[in-house]
C-alpha positions as CSV (number, residue, x, y, z in Angstrom):
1,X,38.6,53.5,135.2
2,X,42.0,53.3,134.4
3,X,45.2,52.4,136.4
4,X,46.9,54.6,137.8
5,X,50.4,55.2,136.2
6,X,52.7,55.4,139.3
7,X,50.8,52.1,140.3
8,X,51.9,50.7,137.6
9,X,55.0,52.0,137.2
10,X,55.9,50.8,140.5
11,X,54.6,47.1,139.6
12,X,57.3,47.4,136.7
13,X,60.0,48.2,138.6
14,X,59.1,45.3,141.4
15,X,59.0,42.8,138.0
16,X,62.0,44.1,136.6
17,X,63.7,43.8,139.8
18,X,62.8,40.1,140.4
19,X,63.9,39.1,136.3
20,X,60.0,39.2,135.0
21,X,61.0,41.1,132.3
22,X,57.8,40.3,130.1
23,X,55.6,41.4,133.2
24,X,57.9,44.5,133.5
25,X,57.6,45.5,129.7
26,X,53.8,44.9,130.4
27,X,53.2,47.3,133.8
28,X,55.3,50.2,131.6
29,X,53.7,49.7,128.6
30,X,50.5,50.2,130.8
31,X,52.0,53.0,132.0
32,X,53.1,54.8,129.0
33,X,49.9,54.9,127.9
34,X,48.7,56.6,131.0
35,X,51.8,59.4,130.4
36,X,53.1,59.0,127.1
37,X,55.6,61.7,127.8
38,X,57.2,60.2,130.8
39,X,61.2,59.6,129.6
40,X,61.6,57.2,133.1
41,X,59.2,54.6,131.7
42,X,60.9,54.9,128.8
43,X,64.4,54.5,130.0
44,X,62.9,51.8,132.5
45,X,61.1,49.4,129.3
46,X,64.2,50.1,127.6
47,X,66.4,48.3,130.5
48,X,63.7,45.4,130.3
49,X,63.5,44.8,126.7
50,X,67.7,44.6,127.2
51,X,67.5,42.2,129.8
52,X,65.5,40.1,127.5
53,X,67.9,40.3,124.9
54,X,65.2,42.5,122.4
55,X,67.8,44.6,121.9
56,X,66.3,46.5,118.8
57,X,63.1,47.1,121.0
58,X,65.8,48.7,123.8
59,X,67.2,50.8,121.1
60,X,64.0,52.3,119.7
61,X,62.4,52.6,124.0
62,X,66.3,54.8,124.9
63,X,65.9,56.6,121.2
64,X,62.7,57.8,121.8
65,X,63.6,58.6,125.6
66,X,67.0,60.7,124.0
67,X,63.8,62.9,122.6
68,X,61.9,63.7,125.4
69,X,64.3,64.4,127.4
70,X,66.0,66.6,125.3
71,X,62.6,68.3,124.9
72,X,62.3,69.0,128.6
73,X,66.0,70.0,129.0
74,X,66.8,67.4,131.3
75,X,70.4,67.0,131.7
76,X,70.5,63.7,133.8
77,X,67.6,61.9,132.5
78,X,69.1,62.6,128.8
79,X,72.6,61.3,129.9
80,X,71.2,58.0,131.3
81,X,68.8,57.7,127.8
82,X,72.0,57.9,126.1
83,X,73.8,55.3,128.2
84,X,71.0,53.1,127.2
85,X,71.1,53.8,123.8
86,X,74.7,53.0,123.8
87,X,74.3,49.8,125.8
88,X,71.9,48.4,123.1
89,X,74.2,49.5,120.0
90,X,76.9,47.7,122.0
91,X,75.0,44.9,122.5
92,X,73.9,44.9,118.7
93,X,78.1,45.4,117.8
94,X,77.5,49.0,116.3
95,X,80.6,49.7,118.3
96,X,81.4,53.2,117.1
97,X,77.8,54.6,117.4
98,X,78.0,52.7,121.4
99,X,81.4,54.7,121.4
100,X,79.8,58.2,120.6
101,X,76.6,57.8,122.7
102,X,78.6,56.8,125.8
103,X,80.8,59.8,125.1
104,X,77.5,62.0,124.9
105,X,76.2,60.4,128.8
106,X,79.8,61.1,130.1
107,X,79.6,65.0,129.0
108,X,76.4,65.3,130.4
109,X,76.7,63.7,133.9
110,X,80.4,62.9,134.9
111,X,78.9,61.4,138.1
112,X,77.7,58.1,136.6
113,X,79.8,55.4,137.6
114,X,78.6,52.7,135.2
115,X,79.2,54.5,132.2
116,X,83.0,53.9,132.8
117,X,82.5,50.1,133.4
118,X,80.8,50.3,129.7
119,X,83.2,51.9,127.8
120,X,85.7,49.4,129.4
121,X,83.6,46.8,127.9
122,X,83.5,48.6,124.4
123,X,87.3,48.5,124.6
124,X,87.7,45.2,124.9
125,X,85.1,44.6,122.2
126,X,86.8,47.1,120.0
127,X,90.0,45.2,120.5
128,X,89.1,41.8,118.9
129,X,88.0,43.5,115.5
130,X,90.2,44.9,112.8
131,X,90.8,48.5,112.5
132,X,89.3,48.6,109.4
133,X,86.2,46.9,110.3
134,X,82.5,48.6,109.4
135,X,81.3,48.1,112.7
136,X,83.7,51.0,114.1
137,X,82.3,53.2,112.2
138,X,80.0,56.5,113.9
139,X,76.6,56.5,112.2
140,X,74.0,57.9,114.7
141,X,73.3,61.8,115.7
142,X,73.4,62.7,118.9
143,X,69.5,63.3,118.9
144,X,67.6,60.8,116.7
145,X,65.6,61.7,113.4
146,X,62.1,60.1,114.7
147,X,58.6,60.6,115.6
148,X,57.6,59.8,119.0
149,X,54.4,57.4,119.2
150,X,51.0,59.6,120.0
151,X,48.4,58.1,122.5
152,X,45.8,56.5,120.5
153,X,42.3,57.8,120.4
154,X,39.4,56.0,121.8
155,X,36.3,55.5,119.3
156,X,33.5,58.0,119.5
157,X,29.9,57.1,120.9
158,X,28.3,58.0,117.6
159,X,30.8,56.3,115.5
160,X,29.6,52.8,117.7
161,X,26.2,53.2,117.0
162,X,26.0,54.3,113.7
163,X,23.4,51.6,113.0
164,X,20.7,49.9,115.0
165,X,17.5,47.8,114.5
166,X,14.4,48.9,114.8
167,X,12.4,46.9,117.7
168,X,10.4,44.8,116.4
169,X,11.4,44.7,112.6
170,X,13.9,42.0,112.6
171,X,16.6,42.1,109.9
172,X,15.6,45.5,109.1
173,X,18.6,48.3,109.7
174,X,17.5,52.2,109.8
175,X,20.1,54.8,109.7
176,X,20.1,57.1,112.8
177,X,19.0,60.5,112.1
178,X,21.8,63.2,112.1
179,X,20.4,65.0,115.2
180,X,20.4,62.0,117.5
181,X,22.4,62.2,120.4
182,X,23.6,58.7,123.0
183,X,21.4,59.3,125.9
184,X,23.8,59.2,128.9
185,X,24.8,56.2,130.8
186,X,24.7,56.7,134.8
187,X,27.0,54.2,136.6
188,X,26.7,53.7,140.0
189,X,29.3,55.4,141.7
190,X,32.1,52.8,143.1
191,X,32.4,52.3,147.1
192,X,34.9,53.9,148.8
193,X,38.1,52.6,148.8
194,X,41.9,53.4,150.2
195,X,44.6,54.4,147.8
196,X,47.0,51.7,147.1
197,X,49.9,52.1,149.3
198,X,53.1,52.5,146.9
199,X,55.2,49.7,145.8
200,X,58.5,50.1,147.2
201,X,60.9,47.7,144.8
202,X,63.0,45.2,146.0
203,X,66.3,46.2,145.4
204,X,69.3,48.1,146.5
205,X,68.6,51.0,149.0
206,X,72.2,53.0,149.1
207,X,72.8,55.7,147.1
208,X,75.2,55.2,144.3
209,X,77.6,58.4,146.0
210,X,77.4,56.7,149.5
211,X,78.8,53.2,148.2
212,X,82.0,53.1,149.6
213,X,84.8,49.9,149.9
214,X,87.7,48.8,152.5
215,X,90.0,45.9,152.1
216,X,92.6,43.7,154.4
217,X,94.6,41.5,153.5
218,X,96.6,38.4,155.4
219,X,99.6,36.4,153.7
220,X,97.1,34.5,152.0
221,X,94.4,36.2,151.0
222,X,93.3,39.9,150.5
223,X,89.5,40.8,151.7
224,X,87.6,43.8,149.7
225,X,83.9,44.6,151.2
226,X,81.9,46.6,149.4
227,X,79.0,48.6,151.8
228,X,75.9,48.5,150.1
229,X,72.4,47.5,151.1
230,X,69.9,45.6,149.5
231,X,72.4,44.0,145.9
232,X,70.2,41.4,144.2
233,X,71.3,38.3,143.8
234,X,69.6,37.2,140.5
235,X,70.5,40.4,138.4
236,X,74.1,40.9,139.8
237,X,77.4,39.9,137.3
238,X,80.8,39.1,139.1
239,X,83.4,38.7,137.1
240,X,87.2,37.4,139.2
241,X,90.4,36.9,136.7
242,X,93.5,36.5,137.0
243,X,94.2,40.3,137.4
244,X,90.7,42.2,137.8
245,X,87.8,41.9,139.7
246,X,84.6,44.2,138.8
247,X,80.6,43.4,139.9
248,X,77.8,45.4,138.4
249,X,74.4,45.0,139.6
250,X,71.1,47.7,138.6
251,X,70.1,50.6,140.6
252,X,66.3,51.3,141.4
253,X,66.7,54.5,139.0
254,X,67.1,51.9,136.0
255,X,71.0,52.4,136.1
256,X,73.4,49.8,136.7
257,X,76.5,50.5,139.2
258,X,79.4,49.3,138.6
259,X,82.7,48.1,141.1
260,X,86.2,47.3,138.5
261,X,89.2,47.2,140.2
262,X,92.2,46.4,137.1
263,X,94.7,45.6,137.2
264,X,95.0,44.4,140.9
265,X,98.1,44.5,142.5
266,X,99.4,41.1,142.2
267,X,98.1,38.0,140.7
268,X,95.0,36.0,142.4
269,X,93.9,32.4,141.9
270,X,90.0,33.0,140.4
271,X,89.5,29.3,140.8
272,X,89.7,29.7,144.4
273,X,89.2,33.3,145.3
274,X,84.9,33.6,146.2
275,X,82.5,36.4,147.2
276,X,79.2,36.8,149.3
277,X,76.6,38.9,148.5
278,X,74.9,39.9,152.2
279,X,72.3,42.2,153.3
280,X,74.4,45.2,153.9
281,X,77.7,44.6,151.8
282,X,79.4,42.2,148.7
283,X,82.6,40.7,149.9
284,X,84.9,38.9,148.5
285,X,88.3,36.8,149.4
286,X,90.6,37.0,146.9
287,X,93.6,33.7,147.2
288,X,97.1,35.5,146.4
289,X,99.4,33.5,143.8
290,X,102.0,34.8,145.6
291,X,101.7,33.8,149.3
292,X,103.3,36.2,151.5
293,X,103.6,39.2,149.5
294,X,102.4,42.1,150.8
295,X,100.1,44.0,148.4
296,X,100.9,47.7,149.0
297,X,97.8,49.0,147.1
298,X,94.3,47.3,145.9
299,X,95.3,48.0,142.0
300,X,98.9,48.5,140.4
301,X,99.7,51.6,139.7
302,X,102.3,50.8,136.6
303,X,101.5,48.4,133.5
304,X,102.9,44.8,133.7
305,X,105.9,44.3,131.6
306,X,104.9,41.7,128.3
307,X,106.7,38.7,128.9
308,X,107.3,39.3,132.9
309,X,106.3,36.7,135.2
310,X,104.4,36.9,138.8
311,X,104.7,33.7,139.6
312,X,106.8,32.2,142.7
313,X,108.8,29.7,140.8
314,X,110.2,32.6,138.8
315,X,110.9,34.9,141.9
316,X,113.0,32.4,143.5
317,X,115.0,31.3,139.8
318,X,115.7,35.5,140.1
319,X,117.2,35.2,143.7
320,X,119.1,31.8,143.1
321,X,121.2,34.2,140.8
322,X,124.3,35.9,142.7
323,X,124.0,39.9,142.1
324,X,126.4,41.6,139.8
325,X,127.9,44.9,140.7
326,X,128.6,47.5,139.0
327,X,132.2,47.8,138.1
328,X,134.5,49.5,135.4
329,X,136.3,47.1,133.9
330,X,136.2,47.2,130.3
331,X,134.8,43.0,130.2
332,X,131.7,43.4,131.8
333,X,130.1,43.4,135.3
334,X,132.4,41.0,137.9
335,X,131.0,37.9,139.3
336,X,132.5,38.8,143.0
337,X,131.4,35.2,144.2
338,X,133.9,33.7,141.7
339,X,136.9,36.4,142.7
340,X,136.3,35.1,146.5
341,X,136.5,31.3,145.7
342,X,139.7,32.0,143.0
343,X,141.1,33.7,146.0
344,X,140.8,31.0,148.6
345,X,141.8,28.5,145.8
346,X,144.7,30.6,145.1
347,X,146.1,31.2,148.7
348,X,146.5,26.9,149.4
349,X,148.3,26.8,145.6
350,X,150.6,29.8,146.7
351,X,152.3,27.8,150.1
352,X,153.4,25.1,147.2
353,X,154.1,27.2,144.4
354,X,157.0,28.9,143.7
355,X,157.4,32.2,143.2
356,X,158.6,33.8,139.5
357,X,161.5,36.2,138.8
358,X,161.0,39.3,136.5
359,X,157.8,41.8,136.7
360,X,154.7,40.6,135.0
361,X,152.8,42.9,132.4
362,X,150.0,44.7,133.5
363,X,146.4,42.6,133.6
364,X,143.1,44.0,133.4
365,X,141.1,43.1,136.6
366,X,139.6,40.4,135.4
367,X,142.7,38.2,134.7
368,X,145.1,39.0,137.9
369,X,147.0,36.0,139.0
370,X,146.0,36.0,142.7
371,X,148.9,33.4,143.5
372,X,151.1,36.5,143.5
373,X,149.4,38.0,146.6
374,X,151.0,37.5,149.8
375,X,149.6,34.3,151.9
376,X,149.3,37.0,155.1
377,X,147.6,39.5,153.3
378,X,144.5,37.6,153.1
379,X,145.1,34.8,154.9
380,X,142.1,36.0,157.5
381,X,140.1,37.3,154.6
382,X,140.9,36.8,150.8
383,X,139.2,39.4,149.8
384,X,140.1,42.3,152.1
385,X,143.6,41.3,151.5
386,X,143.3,41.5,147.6
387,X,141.4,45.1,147.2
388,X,144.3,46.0,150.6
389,X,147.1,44.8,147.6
390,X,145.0,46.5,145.1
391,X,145.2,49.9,147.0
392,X,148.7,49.8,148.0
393,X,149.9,49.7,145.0
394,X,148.1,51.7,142.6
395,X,148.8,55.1,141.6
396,X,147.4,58.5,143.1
397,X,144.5,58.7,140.7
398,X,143.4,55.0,140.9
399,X,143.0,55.4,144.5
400,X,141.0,58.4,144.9
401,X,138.6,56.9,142.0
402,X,138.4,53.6,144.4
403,X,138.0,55.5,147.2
404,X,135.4,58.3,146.2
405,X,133.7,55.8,144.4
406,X,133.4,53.2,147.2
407,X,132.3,56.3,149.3
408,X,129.6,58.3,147.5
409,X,128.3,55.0,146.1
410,X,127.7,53.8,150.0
411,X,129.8,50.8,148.9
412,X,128.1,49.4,146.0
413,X,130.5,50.1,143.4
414,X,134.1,50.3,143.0
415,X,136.4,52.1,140.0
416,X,139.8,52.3,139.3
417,X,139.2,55.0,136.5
418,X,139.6,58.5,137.8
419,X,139.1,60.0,134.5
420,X,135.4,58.3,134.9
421,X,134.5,58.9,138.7
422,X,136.4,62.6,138.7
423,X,133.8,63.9,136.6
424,X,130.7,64.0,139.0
425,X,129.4,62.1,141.9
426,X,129.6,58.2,141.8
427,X,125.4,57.1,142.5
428,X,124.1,53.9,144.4
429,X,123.8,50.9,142.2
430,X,122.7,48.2,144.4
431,X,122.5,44.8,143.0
432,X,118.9,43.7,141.0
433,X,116.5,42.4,143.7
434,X,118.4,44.6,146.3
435,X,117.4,48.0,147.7
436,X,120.3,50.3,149.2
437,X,120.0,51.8,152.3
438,X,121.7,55.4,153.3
439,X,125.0,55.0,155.8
């Protein structure tokens, strides 16, 4: 008597689960035989023969898989035969035909989460090969040109004993008469026994739709806890950079899941950053670059600049830097910090200095000879004093443009130039690394 399928089936998946992947390939070759037709022991050998890197034997298993499905019109079993498919093309660098079976799963069953996680991986792949390379190219149909093995025959009775010896006459071999018939065998019938109990597999016991995550975060480190029962150690891949995390482990339907999160909001140090795979969740502490940054979200939501740098030494070179304002002078944005200090200088020169006779020409903003400005102007405050001289003697126009300018811009920018600021409303341009805040 034969063993029963499911029995073995189940023995497959417990092998499988636990890294046996010649013992798995065994139980569901076992079982194929049993049910030839069955596309989840062909799916399931498929994953094993992966797993032990016989990647040509996966292919053929998810090909012929693709056909049964197909056959019996089933839309989820026939998108995860095609992820498998893919997943051995990719692993065999027939990028384009992974490409195009991945893109047949996805349009059958939008629901599978791992079949993103792959076509991440074929992008990176793709990305390290030129464009023109023959590997990109799509050479597979969507349903594979091939015959599907047929359960083998067992020999016939008569065919077994098609010659026997006559008792007796030894060496001497009669042929059996055309009429003669196998007298039947009785066998004793076999005690009575209990079915075997299924084989539950080890493994995880969460459904893929109830997987859920939640993360916290201190000034040093940000936690992410991932709620799902049962991950096995041995088959699970965590992968921590720089900017990304992602963990895929396999599902008991012969599926892998997969967790990315990339980019991640800020920077994390992957020598130091860890994770712990328990009985009822994955966590992991991730070790900020920056310490004390707040992350706002678990992944950025806006592509890092080339060239820009995350890094603390660079954040405080950006604030050593005194913040330019916006201005209209015709010679560029005004370093106020140096007006300030050529005022105070200015103001101890003018007690000394005497003053000349005549008008001077008119200056642009950027060369005004502050030693004209009256000591008791800005005595208190140099630079209240100077934009007090400014204002009192300029013209009509120059001071409504500094005065609406000052005003809509909630003080961040000051223009002399009516003809400029008349024409619409002057906007906030807070300094870089500043935020303005509404009056």
């Amino acid at each position: 008597m034969s063993a029963d399928p499911a029995n073995l089936a189940a023995k497959g998946a417990a092998a499988l689960s636990s890294q046996d992947y010649p013992a798995a390939i065994s139980y569901y070759t076992q079982a194929i035989e049993g049910i030839p037709t069955s596309v989840d022991y062909y799916i399931k050998r498929s994953t094993a023969h992966q797993r032990a890197s016989s990647y040509s034997d996966a292919l053929s298993d998810a090909e012929i898989a693709v056909i049964l499905a197909q056959r019996k019109g089933n839309r989820e079993q026939l998108s995860t035969s095609q992820l498998r498919r893919g997943i051995a093309l990719l692993l065999m660098q027939q990028y384009g035909d992974a490409g195009a079976c991945f893109g047949w799963a996805e349009k059958l069953n939008e629901k599978d989460k791992s079949i993103p996680f792959w076509q991440k991986k074929l992008e990176v792949d793709l990305s390290k090969i030129l464009d023109d390379d023959v590997r990109r190219e799509v050479t597979v149909k969507e349903i594979p040109d091939r015959e599907v093995p047929k359960p083998s025959k067992p020999a016939t009775s008569k065919a077994a004993a098609s010659s026997f010896k006559s008792p007796g006459d030894s060496g001497r071999v009669e042929e059996l008469p055309d009429d003669y018939k196998e007298p039947k065998k009785t066998e004793p019938k076999p005690a009575a026994v209990e079915p075997p109990k299924p084989t539950v597999p080890a493994g995880v016991s969460t459904p893929a739709d109830k997987i859920r995550h939640e993360w916290y975060q201190t000034a040093n480190s940000v936690t992410v806890s991932l709620f799902v029962k049962g991950v096995p150690k041995e088959s699970t891949t965590v992968e921590l950079e720089s900017n990304s995390l992602s963990i895929t482990f396999p599902l008991p339907s012969g599926s892998d899941f997969s967790f990315t999160l990339d980019p991640l909001f800020a920077d994390i140090n992957p020598s130091t950053s860890y994770y712990k795979i328990l009985g009822t969740k994955v966590e992991f502490t991730l070790q900020k670059v920056e310490t004390g940054k707040k992350w706002a979200t678990l992944e950025s939501t806006t592509e890092p600049t080339p060239g820009a740098s995350t890094s603390a030494s660079s954040a405080a070179k950006k604030e050593d830097k005194p913040p330019v304002y916006p201005t209209s002078s015709k010679t560029g944005p005004k370093n106020w910090d140096k007006v300030v200090d050529d005022l105070a200088q200015s103001s101890k020169k003018s007690k000394t200095a005497k003053g000349a006779d005549g008008d001077k020409e008119d200056q642009d903003d950027d060369t005004i000879d502050y030693a004209d400005i009256n000591d008791d102007e800005f005595s208190s405050d140099p630079v209240n004093g100077f934009f007090k001289k400014l204002y009192k003697d300029a013209d009509p126009d120059t001071r409504r443009a500094m005065m609406k300018s000052y005003v809509e811009s909630n003080g961040t920018a000051l223009s002399t130039n009516w003809g400029e600021v008349g024409r619409g409303k002057v906007e906030t341009s807070p300094p870089d690394g500043m935020e303005a805040k509404k009056w």
